[in-house]
KEVOGU-827897 format. One record per residue (C-alpha): x, y, z; residue number from 1. Coordinates in steps of 0.02 Angstrom, whole numbers, plus 50000, padded with zeros to 5 digits. Example, Ala and Ser with C-alpha at 12.3 -4.5 7.8 and 13.67 -1.06 7.14 Angstrom:
2
<atom><x>50615</x><y>49775</y><z>50390</z><num>1</num></atom>
<atom><x>50684</x><y>49947</y><z>50357</z><num>2</num></atom>
//
This chain:
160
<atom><x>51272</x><y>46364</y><z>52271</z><num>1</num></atom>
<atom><x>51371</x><y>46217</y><z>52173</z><num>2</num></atom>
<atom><x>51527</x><y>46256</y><z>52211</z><num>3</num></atom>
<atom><x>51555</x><y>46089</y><z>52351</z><num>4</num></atom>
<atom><x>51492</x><y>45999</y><z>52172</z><num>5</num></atom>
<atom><x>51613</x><y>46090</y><z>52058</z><num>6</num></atom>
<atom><x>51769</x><y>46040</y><z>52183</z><num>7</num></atom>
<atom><x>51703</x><y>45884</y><z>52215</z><num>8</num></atom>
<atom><x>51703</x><y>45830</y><z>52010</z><num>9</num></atom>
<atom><x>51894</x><y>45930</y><z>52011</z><num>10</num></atom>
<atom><x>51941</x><y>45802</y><z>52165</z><num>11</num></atom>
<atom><x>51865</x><y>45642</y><z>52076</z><num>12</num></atom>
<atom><x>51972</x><y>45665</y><z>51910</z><num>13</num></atom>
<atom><x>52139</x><y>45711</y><z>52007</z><num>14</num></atom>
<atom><x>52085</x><y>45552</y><z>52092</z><num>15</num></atom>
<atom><x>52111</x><y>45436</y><z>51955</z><num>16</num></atom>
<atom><x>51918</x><y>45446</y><z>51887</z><num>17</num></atom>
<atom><x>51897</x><y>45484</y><z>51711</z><num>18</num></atom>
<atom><x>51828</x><y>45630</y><z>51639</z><num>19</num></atom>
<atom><x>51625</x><y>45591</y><z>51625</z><num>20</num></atom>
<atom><x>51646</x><y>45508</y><z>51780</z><num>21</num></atom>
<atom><x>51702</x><y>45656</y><z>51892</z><num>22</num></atom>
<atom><x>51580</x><y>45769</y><z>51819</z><num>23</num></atom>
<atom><x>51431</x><y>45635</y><z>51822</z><num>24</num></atom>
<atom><x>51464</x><y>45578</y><z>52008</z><num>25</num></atom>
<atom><x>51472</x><y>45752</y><z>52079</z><num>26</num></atom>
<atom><x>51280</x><y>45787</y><z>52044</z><num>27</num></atom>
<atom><x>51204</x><y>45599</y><z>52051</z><num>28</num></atom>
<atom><x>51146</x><y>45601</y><z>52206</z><num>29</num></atom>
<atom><x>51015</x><y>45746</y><z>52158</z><num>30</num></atom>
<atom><x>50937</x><y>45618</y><z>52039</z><num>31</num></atom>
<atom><x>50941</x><y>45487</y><z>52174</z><num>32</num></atom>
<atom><x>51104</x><y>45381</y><z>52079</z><num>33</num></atom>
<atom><x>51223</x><y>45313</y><z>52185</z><num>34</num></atom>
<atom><x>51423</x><y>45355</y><z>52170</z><num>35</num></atom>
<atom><x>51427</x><y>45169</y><z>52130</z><num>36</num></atom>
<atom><x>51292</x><y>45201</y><z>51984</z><num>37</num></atom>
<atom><x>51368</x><y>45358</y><z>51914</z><num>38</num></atom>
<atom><x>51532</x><y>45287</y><z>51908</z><num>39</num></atom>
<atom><x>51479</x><y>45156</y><z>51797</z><num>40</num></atom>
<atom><x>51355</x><y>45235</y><z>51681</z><num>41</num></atom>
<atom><x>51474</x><y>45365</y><z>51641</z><num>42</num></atom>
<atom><x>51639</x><y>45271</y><z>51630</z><num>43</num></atom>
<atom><x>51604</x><y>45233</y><z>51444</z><num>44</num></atom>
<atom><x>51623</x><y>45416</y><z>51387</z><num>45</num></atom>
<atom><x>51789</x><y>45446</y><z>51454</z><num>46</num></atom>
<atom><x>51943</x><y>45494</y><z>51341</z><num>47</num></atom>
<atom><x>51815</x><y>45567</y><z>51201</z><num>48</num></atom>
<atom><x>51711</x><y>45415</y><z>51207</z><num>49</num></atom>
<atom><x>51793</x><y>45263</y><z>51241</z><num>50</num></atom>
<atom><x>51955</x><y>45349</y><z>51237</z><num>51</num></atom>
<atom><x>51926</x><y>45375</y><z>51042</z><num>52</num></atom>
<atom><x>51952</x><y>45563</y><z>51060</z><num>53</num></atom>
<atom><x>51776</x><y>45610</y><z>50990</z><num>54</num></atom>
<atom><x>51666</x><y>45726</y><z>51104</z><num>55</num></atom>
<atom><x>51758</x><y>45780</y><z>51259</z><num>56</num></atom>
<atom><x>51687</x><y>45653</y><z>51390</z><num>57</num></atom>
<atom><x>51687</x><y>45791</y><z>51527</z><num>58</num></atom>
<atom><x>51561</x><y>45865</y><z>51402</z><num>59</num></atom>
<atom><x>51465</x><y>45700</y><z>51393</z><num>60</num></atom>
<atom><x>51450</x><y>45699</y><z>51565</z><num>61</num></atom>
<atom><x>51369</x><y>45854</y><z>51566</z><num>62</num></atom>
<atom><x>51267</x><y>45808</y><z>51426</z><num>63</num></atom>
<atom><x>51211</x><y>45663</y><z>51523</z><num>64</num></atom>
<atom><x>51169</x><y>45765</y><z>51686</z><num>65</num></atom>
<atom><x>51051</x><y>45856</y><z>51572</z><num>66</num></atom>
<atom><x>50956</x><y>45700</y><z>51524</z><num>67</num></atom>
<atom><x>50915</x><y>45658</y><z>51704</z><num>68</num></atom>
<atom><x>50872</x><y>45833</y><z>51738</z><num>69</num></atom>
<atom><x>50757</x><y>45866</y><z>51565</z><num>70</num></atom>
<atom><x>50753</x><y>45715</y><z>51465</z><num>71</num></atom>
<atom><x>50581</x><y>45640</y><z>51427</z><num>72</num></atom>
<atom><x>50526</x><y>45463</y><z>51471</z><num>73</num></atom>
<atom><x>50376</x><y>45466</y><z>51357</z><num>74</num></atom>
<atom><x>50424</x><y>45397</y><z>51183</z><num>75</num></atom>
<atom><x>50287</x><y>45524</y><z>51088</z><num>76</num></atom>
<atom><x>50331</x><y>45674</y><z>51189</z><num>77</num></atom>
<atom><x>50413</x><y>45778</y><z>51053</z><num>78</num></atom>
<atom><x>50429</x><y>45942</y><z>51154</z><num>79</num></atom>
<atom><x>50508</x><y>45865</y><z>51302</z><num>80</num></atom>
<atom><x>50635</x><y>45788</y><z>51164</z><num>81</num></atom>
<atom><x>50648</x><y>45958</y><z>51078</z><num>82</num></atom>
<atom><x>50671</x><y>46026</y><z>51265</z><num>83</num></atom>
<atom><x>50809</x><y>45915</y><z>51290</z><num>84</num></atom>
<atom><x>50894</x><y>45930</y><z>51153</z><num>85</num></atom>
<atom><x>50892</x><y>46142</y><z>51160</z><num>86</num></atom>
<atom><x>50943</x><y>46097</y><z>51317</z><num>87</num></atom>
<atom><x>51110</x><y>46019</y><z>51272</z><num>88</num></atom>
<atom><x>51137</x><y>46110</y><z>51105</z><num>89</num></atom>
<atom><x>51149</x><y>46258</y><z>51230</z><num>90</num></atom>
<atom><x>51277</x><y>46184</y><z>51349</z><num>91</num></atom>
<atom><x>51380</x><y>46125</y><z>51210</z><num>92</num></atom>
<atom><x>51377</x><y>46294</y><z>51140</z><num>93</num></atom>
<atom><x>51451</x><y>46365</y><z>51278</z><num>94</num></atom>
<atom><x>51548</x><y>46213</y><z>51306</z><num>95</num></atom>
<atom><x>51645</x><y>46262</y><z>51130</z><num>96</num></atom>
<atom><x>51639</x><y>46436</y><z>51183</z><num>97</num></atom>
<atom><x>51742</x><y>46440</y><z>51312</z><num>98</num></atom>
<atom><x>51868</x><y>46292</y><z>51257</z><num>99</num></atom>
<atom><x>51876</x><y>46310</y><z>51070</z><num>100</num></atom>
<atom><x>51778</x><y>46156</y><z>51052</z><num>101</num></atom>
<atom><x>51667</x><y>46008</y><z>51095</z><num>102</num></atom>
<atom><x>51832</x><y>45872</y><z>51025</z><num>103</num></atom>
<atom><x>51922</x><y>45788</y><z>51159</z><num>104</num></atom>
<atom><x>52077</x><y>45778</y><z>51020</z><num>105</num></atom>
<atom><x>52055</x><y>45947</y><z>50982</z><num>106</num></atom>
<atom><x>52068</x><y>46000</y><z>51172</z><num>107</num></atom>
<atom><x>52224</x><y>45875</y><z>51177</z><num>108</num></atom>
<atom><x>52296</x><y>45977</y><z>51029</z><num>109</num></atom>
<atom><x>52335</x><y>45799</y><z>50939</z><num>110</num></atom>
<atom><x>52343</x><y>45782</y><z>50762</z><num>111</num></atom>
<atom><x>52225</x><y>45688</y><z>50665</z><num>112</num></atom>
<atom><x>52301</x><y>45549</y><z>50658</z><num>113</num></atom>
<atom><x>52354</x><y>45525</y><z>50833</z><num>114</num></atom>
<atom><x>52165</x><y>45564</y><z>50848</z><num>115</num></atom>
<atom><x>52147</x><y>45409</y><z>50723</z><num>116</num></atom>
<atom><x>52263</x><y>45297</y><z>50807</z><num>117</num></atom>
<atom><x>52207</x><y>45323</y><z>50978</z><num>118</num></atom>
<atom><x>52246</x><y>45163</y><z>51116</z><num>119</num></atom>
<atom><x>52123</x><y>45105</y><z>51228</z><num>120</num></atom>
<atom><x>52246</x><y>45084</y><z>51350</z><num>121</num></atom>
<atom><x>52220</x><y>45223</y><z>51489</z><num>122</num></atom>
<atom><x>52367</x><y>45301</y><z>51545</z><num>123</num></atom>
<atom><x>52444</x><y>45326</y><z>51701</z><num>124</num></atom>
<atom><x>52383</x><y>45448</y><z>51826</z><num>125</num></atom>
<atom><x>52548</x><y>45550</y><z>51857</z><num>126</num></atom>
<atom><x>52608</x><y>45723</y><z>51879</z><num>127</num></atom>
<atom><x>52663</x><y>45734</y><z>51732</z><num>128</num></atom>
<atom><x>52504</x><y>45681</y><z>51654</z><num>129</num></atom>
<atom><x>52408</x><y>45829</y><z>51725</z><num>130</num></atom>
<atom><x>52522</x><y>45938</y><z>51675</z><num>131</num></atom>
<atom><x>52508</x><y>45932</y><z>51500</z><num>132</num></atom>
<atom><x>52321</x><y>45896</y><z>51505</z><num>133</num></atom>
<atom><x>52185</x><y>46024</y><z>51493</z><num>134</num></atom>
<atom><x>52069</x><y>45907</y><z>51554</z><num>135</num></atom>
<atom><x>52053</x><y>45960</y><z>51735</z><num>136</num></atom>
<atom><x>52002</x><y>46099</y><z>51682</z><num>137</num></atom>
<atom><x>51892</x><y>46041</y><z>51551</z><num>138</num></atom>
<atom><x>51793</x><y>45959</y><z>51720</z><num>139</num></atom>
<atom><x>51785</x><y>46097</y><z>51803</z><num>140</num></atom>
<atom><x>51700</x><y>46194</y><z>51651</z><num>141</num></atom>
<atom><x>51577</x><y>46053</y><z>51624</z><num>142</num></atom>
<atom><x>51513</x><y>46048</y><z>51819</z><num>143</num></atom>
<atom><x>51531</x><y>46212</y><z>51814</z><num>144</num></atom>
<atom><x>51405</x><y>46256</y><z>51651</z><num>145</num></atom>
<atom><x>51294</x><y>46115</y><z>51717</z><num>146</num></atom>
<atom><x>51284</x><y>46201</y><z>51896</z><num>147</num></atom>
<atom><x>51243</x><y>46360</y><z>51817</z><num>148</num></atom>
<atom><x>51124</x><y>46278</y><z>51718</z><num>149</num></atom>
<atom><x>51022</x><y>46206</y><z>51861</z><num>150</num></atom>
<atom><x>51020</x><y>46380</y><z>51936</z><num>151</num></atom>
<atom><x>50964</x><y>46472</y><z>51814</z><num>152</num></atom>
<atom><x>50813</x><y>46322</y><z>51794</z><num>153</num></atom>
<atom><x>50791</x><y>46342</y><z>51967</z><num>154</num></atom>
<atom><x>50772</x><y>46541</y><z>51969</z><num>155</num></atom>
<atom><x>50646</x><y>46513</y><z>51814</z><num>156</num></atom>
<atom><x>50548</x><y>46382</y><z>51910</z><num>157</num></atom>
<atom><x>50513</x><y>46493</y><z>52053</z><num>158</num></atom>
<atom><x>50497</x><y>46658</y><z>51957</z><num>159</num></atom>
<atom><x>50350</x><y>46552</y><z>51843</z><num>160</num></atom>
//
């Protein structure tokens, strides 16, 4: 059912887009953002946040999906908070189940300190760059748990 969504966020990072980015703009036009819009909400949380190598920002992406699909505007509505929140804490599990984890260095296999010492400086979009990154593939897992997601809240929304 998501699968034009899932090849489009795949197309956008072999594009040049950044991780978060490729997975947001696939799915904001269900939650009426422009590409324009998603591009630049999300562009923040490439490269592990702000290319710091923290929490995979193909993951953040998806986390951020979630938000505009079950994240509360109400500042006193604990249960929509808590529904959120399960919400992610399940994606992320199976985020780190199927990659080994939720850290962009970790993914990257780099050592702590190249974790540490990360540049902001974004690298090249080359052949060789895709070659010896997972993260095309760490793209297509995040639209692709966030697409399965929205099914299976679909299917319990008309089954209800």
């Amino acid at each position: 059912m998501y699968e034009d969504r899932i090849a489009k966020a795949v197309e956008l990072f072999r594009s040049g887009y950044n991780c978060s980015q490729s997975v947001v703009a696939a799915f904001a036009d269900l939650y009426d953002f422009t590409t324009d819009q998603a591009l630049k909400m999300s562009a923040s949380f490439g490269g592990g946040i702000g290319r710091m190598r923290q929490t995979c920002g193909a993951a953040c992406g998806m986390f951020l999906l979630t938000g505009l699909e079950t994240g509360s505007t109400d500042p006193a509505d604990r249960e929509g908070k808590s529904a959120n929140y399960a919400a992610v804490q399940q994606l992320a599990a199976r985020f780190k189940a199927e990659n080994g984890s939720l850290i962009c260095g970790e993914l990257l296999g780099l050592t702590k300190k190249e974790q540490t010492d990360a540049s902001p400086q974004a690298e090249a979009r080359t052949p060789a760059y895709y070659a010896k990154r997972p993260c095309t593939e760490m793209v297509r897992t995040a639209a692709t748990l966030f697409a399965e997601f929205l099914t299976e809240r679909k299917k319990s929304e008309t089954e209800a």
